[in-house]
Structure formats: structure tokens, C-alpha cells
C-alpha atoms as a printed R data frame, in Angstrom:
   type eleno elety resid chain resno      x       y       z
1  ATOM     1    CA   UNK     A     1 11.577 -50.509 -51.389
2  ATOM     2    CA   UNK     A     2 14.736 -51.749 -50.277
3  ATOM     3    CA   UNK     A     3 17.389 -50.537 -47.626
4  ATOM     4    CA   UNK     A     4 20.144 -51.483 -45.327
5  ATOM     5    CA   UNK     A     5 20.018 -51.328 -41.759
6  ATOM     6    CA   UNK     A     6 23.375 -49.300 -41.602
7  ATOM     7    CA   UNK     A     7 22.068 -47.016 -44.390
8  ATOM     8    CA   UNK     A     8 22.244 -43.355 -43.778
9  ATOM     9    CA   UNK     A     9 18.386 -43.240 -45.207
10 ATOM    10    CA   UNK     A    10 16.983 -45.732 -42.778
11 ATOM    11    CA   UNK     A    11 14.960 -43.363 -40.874
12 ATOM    12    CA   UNK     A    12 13.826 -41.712 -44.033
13 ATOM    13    CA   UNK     A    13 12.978 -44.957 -45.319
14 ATOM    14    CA   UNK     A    14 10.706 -45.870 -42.052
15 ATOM    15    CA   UNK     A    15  9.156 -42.382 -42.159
16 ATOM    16    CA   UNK     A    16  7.873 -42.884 -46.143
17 ATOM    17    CA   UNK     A    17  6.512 -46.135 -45.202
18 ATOM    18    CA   UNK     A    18  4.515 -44.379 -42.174
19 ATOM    19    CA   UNK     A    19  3.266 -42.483 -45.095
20 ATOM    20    CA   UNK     A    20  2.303 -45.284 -47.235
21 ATOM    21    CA   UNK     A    21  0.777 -46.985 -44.369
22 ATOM    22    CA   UNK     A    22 -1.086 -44.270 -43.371
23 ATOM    23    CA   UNK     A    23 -2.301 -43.386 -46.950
24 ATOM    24    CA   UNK     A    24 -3.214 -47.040 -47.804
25 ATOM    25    CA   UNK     A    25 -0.557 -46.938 -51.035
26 ATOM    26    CA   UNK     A    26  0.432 -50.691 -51.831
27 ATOM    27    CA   UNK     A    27  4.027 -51.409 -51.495
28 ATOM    28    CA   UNK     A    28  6.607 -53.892 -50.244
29 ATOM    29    CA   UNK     A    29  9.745 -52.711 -48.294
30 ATOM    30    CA   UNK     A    30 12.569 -54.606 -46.774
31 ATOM    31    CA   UNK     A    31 15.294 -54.124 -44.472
32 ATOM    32    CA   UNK     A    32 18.074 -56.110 -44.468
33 ATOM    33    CA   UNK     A    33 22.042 -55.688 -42.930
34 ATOM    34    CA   UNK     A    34 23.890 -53.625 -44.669
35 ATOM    35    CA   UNK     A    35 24.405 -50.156 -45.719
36 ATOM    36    CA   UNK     A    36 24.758 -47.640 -48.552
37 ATOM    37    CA   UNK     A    37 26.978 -49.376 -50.855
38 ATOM    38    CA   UNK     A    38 27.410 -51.073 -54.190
39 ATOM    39    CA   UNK     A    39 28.041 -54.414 -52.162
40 ATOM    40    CA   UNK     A    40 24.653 -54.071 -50.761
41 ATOM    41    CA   UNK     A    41 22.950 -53.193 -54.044
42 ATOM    42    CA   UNK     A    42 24.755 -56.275 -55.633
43 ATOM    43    CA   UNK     A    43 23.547 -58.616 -52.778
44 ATOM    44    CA   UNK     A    44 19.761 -57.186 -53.766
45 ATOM    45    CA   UNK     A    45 19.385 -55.716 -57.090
46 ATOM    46    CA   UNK     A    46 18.228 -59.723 -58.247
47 ATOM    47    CA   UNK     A    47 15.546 -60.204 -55.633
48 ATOM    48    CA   UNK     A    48 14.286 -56.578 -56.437
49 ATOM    49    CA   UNK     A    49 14.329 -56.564 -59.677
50 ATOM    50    CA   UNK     A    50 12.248 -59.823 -59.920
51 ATOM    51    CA   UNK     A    51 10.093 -58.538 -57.842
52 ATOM    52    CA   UNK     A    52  9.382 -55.465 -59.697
53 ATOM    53    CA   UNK     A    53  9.047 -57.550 -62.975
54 ATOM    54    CA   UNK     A    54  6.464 -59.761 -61.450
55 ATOM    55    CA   UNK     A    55  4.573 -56.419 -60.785
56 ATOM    56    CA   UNK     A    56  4.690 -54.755 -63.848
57 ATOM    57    CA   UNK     A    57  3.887 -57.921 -65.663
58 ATOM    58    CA   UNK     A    58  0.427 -57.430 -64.387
């Protein structure tokens, strides 16, 4: 997961990772500046979608 620190789904954001936390789920979550926007998702759709490649590769 991926998301902004201006993003309007921050707090949802932290609240599902409580959950995966919590519930022992395996993830990986960022938080970077920015916010909801297509300039943000430019600036990480290549990091994230190398990471999610390296994951399903397994």
C-alpha cells in the first residue's frame, strides 16, 4: 500500500494497517508527500509496481 500524506484517505490508510498489524497479514505500506492526484500516482506507480512484480513472481 501506498498513500500521500495530504491524501484525503490517510487516516483510513493508518486504520487498515492497524488491522493488518493486528491480524498478522503481511504487507508493505508507505507514506510519502503528496496527495490524491495523478502527479502522485506518476511519482509512484514504478516503485509499486516493481514491487508487486517481485511478489507475485514468487
Amino acid at each position: 500500500m501506498d498513500c500521500g500524506t495530504g491524501d484525503s484517505l490517510l487516516e483510513s490508510n493508518r486504520e487498515l494497517v492497524a488491522v493488518f498489524k493486528k491480524t498478522g497479514l503481511a504487507y508493505e505500506y508507505h507514506e510519502l508527500p503528496g496527495a490524491h492526484t495523478w502527479e502522485y500516482w506518476d511519482m509512484r506507480i514504478r516503485e509499486m509496481l516493481s514491487v508487486l512484480m517481485t511478489k507475485f513472481a514468487r
